[in-house]
C-alpha positions in Angstrom: 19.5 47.0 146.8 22.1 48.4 149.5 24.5 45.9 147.3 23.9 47.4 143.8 24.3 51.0 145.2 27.7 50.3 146.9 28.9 48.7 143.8 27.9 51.7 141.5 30.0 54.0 144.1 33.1 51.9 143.8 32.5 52.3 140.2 32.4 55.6 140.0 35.5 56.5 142.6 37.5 53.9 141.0 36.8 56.0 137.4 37.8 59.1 138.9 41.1 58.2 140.5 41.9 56.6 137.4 41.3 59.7 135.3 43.2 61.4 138.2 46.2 59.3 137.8 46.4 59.5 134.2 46.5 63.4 134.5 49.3 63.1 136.8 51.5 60.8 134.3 51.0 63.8 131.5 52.3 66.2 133.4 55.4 64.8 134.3 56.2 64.2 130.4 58.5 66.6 130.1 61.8 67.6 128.4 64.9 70.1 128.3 65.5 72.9 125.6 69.2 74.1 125.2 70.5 76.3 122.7 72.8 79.2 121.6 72.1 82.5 119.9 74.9 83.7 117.3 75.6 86.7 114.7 75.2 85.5 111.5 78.1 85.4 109.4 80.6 85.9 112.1 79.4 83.8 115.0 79.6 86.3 117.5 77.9 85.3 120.6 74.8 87.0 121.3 73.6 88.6 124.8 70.3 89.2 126.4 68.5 87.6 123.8 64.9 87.2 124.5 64.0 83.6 124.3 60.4 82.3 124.6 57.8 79.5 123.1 54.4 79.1 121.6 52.3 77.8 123.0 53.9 79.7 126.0 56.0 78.0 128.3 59.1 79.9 130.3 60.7 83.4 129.1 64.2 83.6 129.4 67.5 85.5 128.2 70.9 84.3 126.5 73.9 84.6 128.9 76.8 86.0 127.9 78.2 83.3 125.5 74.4 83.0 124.4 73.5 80.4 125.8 70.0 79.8 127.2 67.8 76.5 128.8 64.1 76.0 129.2 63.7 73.2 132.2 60.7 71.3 132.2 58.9 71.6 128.7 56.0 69.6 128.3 55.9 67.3 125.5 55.0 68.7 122.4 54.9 70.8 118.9 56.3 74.4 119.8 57.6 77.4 117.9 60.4 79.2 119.7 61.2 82.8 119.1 64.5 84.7 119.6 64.2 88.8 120.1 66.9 91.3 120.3 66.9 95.1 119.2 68.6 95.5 116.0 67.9 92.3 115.2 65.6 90.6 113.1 63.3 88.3 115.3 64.2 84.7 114.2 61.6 81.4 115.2 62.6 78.1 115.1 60.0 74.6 115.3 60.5 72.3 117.8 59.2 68.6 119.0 59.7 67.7 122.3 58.7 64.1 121.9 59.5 62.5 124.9 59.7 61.8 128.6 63.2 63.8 129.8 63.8 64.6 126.3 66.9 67.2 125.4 66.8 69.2 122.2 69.4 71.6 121.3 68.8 74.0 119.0 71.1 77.2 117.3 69.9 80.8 116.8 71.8 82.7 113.9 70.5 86.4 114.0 71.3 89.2 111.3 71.4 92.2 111.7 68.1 94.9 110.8 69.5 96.8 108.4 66.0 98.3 108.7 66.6 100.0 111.3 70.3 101.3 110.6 71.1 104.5 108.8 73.3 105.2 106.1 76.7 107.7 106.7 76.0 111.3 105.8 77.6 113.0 102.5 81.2 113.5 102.8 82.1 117.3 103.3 85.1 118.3 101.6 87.5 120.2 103.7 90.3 121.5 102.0 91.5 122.4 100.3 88.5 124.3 99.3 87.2 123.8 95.9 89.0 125.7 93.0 92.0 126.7 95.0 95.5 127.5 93.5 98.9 127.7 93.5 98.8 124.2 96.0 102.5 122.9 96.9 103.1 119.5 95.0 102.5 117.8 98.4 98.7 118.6 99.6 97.1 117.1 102.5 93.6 116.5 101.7 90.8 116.8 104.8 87.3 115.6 104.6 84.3 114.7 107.6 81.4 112.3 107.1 79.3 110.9 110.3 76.8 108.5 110.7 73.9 108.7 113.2 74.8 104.8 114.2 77.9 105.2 116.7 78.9 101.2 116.2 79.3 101.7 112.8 82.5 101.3 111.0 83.0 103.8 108.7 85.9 103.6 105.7 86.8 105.8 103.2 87.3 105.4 99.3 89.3 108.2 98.0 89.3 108.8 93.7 91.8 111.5 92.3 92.2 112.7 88.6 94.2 115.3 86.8 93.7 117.0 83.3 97.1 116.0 82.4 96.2 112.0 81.5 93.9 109.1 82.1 95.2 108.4 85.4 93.2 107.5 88.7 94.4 107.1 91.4 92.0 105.2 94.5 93.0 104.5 97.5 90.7 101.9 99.4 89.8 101.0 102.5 91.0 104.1 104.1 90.0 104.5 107.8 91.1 108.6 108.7 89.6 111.3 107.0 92.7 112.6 105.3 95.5 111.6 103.0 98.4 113.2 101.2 99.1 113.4 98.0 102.6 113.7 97.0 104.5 113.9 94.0 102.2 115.8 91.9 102.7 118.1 89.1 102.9 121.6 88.2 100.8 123.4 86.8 98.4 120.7 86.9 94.9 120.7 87.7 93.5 117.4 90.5 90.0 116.6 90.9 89.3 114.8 93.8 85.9 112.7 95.7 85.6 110.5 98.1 83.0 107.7 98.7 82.3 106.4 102.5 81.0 103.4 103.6 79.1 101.6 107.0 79.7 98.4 105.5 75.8 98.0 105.3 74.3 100.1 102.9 76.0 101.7 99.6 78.8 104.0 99.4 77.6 107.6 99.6 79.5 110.1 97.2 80.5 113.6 97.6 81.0 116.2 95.3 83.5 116.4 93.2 86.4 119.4 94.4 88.8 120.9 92.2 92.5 122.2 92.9 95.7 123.6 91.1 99.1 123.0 91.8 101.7 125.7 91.1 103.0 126.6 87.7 107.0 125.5 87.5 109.3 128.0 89.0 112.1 128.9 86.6 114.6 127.8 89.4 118.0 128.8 88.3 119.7 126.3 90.3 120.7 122.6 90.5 122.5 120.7 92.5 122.8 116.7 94.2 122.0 115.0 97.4 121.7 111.7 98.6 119.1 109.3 99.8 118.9 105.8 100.8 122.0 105.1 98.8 120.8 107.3 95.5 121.5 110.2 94.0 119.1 112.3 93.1 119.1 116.1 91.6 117.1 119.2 93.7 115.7 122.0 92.0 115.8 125.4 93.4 115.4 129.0 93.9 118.0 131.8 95.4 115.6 131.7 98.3 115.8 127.7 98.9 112.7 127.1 97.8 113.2 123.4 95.9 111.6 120.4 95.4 112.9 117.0 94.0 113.8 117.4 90.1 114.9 113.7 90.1 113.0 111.1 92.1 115.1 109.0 94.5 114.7 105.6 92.7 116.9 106.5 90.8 120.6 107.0 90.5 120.8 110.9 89.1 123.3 113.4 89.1 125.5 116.6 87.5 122.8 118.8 86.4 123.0 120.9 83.5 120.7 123.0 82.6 119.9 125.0 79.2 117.7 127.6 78.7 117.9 127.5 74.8 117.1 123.7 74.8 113.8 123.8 77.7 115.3 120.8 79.4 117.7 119.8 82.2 120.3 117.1 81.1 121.6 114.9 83.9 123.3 111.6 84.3 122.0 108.5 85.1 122.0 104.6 85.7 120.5 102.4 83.4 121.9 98.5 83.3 124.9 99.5 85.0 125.6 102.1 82.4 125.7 106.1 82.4 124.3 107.8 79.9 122.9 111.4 79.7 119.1 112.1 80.0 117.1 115.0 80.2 113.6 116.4 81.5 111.5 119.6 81.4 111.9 121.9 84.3 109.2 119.8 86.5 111.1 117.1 85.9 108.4 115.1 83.4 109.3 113.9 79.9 112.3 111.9 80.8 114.2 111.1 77.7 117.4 109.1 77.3 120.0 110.6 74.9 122.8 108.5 74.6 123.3 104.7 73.5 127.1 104.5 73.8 127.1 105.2 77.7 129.9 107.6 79.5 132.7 105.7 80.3 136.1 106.7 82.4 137.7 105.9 85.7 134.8 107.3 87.8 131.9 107.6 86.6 130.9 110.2 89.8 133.9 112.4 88.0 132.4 112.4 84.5 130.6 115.8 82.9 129.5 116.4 79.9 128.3 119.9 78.3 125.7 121.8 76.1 126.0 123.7 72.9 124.5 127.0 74.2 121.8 126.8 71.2 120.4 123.9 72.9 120.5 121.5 70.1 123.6 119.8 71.1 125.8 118.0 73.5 129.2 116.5 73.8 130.2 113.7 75.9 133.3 111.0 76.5 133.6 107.2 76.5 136.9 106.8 77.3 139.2 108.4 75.0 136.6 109.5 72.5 134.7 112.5 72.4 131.1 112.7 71.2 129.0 114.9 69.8 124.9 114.2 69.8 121.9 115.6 69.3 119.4 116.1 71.9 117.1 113.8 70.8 119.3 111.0 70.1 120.2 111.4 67.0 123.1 112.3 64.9 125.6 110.2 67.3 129.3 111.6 65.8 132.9 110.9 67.3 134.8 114.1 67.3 137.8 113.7 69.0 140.1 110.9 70.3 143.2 111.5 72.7 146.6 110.9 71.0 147.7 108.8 73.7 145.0 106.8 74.6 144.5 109.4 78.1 141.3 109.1 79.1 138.7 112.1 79.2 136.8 113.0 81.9 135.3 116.4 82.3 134.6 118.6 78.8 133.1 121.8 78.4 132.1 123.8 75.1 132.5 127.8 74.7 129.4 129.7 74.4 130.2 130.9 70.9 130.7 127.4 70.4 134.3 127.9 68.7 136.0 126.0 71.2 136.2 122.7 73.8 137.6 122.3 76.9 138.6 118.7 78.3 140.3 117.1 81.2 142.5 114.0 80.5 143.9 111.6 83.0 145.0 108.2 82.9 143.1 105.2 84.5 143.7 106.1 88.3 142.7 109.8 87.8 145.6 111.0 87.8 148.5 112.5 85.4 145.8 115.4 84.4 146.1 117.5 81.5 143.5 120.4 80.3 143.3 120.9 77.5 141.5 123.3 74.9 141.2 122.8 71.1 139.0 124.4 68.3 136.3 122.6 66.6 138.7 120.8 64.6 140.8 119.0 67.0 143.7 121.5 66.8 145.0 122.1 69.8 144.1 126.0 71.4 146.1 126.4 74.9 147.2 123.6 77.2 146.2 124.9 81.0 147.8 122.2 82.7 149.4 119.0 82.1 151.2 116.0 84.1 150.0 117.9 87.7 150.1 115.3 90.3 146.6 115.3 92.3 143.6 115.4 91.1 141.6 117.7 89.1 138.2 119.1 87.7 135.3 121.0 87.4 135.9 123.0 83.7 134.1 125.7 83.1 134.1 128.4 80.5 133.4 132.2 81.4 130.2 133.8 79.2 133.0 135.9 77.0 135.2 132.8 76.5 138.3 134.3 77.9 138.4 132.3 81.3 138.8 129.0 82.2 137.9 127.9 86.1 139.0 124.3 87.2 139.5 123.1 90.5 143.3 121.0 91.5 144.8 119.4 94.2 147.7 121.4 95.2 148.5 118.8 98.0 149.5 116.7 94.6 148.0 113.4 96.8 147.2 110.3 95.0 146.1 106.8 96.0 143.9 104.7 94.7 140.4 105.9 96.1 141.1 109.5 94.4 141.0 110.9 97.8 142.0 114.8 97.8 143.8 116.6 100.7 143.6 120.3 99.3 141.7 121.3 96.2 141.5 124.7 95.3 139.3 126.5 92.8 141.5 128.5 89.7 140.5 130.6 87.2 143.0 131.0 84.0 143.0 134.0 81.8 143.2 132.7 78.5 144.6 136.6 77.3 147.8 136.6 79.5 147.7 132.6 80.4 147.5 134.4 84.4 146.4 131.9 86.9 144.2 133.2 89.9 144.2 131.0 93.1 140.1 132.2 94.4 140.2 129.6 97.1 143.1 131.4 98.7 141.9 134.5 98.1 138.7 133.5 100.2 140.2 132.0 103.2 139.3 128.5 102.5 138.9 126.1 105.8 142.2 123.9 106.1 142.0 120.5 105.7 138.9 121.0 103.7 137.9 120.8 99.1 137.0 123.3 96.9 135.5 121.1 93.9 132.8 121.4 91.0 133.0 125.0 90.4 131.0 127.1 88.2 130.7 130.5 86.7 127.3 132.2 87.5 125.9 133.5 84.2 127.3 137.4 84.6 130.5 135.7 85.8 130.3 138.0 88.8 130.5 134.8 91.1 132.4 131.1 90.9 129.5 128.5 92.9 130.9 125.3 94.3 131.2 122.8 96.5 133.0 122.2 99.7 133.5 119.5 102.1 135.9 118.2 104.3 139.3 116.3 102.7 138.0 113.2 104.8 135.1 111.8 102.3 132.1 111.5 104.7 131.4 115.0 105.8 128.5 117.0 104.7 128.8 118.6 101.6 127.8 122.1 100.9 127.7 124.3 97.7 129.0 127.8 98.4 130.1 131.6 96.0 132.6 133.7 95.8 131.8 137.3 95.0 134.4 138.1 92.2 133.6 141.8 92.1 136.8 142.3 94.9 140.7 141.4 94.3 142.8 140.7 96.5 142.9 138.0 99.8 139.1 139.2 100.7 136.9 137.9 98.5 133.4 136.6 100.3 132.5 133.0 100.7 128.4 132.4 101.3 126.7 129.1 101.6 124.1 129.0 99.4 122.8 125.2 99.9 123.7 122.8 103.0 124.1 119.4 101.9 124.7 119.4 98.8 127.0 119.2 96.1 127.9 119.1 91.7 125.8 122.4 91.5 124.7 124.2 87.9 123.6 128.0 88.0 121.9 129.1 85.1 
């Protein structure tokens, strides 16, 4: 009996150590989980991202390069969740099958759009809805926030006009401002601008409204340079201008006509000149000529209205011609006896007579002529002067004549002048009257391009120094004085070939 019993013990402690020892075994099964959070889309490590498993295990964070580790996970089926604020909560399954087992797994979060907030309407700044009389440069100014500081916030600006079909959009812009430059006058703008957080759809703002000013009837053109171009500047007695000519372009001698509505100039095109003209705001470019102006220097040509506007003559080499100012009607009306090139021309403003400037293919051996409208010659003002010469220009009556000459007489073969002075010739008494002495011009410095105003009360022109690379300035000379004290202004620094009209 005492047999049996001690049998049934050992039984029974030998079960329980065995079930003892098999619990031990399971809980040593266990394995490694490694693993790395990242931004969707851009793979931007994630930070402090709460990592944890069901059925529950450890709870830990990412690191800085997002990177996390559970130690010691028991064998088994698990689903591990990843948590971070502004984030949407992402789970991923996972088997830890066996003994010491690693499994690496990779988090891509996205962003909860949810819980971000859109940018607030765009406010319109200035300038303020329906204003006027806006320069043709205007800085436009806008605000727009949004309640989520991180957010990126860009800009899409839309401007029309009620002149055409254009739009213009600018993209991507990352100020609240821009300036609009090159507009037109008298033209109406309509402006909005859309904003963006990258996350939700643009938001719009109203739509604002703005004027430029009407065109100025500026009486006054003249050139400057820019990045290697000429280009023509409009402008008032005040200095208040803007550019009639953009500088893309090479553009000069303006010549307005009040008759016609348009400014003709000279211009470039496939290494020609021809004669162009545009309305006051310097829109409706239209080419005029298709034989171009030829002659030594094309810098030295000039050309002239008919005062009614309908008309202009022009040179190509030793021709003169006549055309419409459309285009049209293209008629030779004049060609040098001697093959002498012409260079300058100018027509009366009863339109009975020309004036032209001939030289030969330096520039030099000048003659002036003036003929009627047949081709007989009128009065020769000069002929076979050494130096060179320009700038014709009848008075209003028709009785004067004001050129500009070289009384140095220089010549060389960059038409450099040492001394030009400005002369006006009485076509009554064939008098001569030296202005440029009379005003006590600088030595060592040219009086070129001159120009009646339109009561003839004043000669405009330009003057520069006799050594080519000086700056250039257009001044007047009162006429209302005689004698050695006539008054020279400067009207316009930097500048030079000027038109009064």
């Amino acid at each position: 009996m005492k047999t049996i019993i001690k049998i049934a013990v050992l039984f029974i402690l030998s079960t329980f150590l065995i079930s003892c020892n098999e619990e031990l075994v399971e809980q040593t099964q266990t394995g490694i989980l490694k693993g790395k959070v990242v931004k969707r889309g851009t793979n931007e490590p994630l930070a402090n991202v709460k990592i944890f498993t069901t059925p529950t295990t450890q709870t830990v964070f990412s690191a800085a390069d997002g990177t996390f580790e559970i130690s010691e996970m028991p064998v088994g089926n698990y689903s591990v969740k990843a948590e971070l604020s502004g984030y949407l909560t992402n789970f991923l399954s996972v088997n830890m099958q066996d003994q010491s087992q690693l499994v690496t797994i990779v988090f891509e979060m996205e962003d909860d759009e949810s819980l971000n907030s859109p940018p607030t309407v765009p406010n319109l700044i200035s300038p303020i809805d329906n204003s006027e009389n806006q320069p043709l440069s205007v800085e436009l100014t806008w605000s727009a926030t949004d309640p989520d500081s991180l957010d990126v916030l860009k800009y899409r600006l839309i401007v029309k006009n009620n002149l055409n079909t254009d739009i213009l959009e600018v993209k991507d812009l990352l100020v609240n401002h821009y300036t609009l430059k090159d507009l037109k006058f008298g033209v109406s703008y309509f402006w909005q601008v859309a904003v963006a957080d990258e996350i939700h759809p643009e938001v719009f703002s109203a739509v604002s409204k703005f004027t430029t000013n009407k065109t100025p009837a500026n009486r006054f053109h003249y050139v400057r340079k820019e990045s290697g171009n000429l280009y023509i500047v409009s402008s008032d007695d005040v200095g208040a201008n803007f550019k009639f000519t953009a500088t893309s372009h090479n553009s000069w001698r303006p010549r307005k006509n009040n008759n016609a509505g348009v400014i003709a100039f000279l211009r470039t095109e496939g290494g020609n000149t021809h004669i162009f003209t545009a309305k006051p705001d310097g829109s409706e470019v239209l080419k005029v000529t298709t034989v171009p102006l030829s002659g030594f220097n094309n810098y030295e040509l000039d050309f002239a209205w008919k005062t009614n506007g309908k008309e202009l003559i022009y040179a190509n080499f030793d021709k003169l011609y006549r055309i419409n100012k459309d285009g049209s009607g293209l008629e030779l009306i004049y060609t040098t006896p001697d093959g002498s090139l012409i260079s300058e021309c100018d027509w009366s403003y009863d339109s009975s007579k020309i004036a032209f400037k001939t030289n030969d293919f330096n520039g030099y051996n000048t003659k002036i002529y003036i003929i009627d409208m047949l081709g007989a010659t009128l009065k020769t003002i000069l002929t076979g002067a050494a130096g060179g010469t320009g700038g014709l220009d009848f008075s209003v009556d028709g009785n004067y004549l004001v050129y500009a000459h070289d009384v140095s007489g220089y010549q060389d073969g960059n038409y450099r002048q040492l001394d030009s002075h400005i002369f006006i010739y009485n076509l009554l008494d064939d008098s001569v009257r030296d202005i440029s002495t009379e005003s006590e011009k600088t030595n060592g410095t040219n009086d070129l391009d001159p120009r009646f105003s339109p009561n003839n009360a004043q000669v405009i022109f330009m003057n520069t120094s006799n050594d080519g690379i000086s700056e250039k300035n257009v001044m007047a000379v009162d006429l209302s004085s005689n004698g050695s004290d006539l008054e020279r202004t400067t009207m316009f620094v930097n500048a030079e070939m000027p038109d009064y009209e």
